[in-house]
N, C-alpha and C positions, 0 to 999 in steps of 0.2 A: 202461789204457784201458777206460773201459766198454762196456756193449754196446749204448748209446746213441749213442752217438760213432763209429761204426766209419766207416772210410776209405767205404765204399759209401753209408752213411749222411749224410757230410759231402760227398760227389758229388752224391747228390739233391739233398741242400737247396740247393748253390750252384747244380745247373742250374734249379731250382724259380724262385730269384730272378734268376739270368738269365736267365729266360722270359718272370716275372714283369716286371722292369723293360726290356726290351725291346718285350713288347707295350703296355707305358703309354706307351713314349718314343714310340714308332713311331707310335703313334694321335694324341701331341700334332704331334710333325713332320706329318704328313699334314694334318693341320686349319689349322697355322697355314703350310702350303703354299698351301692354297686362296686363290683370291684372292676368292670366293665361296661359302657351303656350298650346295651343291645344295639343292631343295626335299625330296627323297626321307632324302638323309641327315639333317638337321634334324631330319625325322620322327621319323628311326629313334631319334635320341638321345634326342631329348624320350620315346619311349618306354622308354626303360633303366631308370631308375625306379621304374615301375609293375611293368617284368619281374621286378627284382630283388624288388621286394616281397612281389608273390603268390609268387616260388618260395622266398619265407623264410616267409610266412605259410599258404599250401596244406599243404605235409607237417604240419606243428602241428596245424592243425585236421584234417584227415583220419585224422591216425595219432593221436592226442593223446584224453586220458581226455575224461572228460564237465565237467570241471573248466575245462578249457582249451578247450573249445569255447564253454562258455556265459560266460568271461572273452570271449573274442575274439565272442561274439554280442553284447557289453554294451558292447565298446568299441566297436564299429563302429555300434550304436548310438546313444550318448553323442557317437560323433564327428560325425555327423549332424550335430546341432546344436552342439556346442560345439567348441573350439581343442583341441590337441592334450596340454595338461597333463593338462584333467579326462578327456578320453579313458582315457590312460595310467595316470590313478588309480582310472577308476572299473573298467578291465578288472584292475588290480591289485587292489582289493577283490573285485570277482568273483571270482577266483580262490581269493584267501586264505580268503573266507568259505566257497567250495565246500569248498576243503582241510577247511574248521576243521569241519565240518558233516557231508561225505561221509568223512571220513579219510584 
């Protein structure tokens, strides 16, 4: 047995995904319980989204070199005007050019 696998190890990960798949089931029963979604909860979903995004994109830009700030200052600018392809290409060229430039 490796020391990857160990019996304590293989206890985590199954109670991790029966957590896991508990609290997905649990949130779809409750929803498709409703026979209406409240105005408040609607809200709150329509905002998950936006939460998930800034807490993937805040730590990067705050802790993240000067490479990866002015990629993510060029895509959010780019994205302004344009769809999400050239966004995603032009903060990927920012970055690479800072790489290729700054080291």
């Amino acid at each position: 047995m490796t020391t990857l696998l160990t019996p304590y190890m293989t206890l985590l990960i199954a109670a991790a995904a029966a957590a896991t798949f508990v609290t997905r089931i649990g949130g779809y029963i409750l929803v498709k319980r409703l026979k209406q979604m409240p105005p408040r909860l609607e809200a709150a979903l329509n905002a998950v989204p936006a939460a998930v995004l800034t807490t993937l994109v805040a730590p990067a830009f705050f802790y993240g070199q000067i490479d990866v700030k002015v990629a993510m200052v060029a895509a959010f600018l780019i994205g302004l005007r344009y769809p999400p392809i050239p966004m995603l290409i032009g903060g990927w060229a920012a970055v690479m050019l800072m790489r290729q430039f700054l080291g």
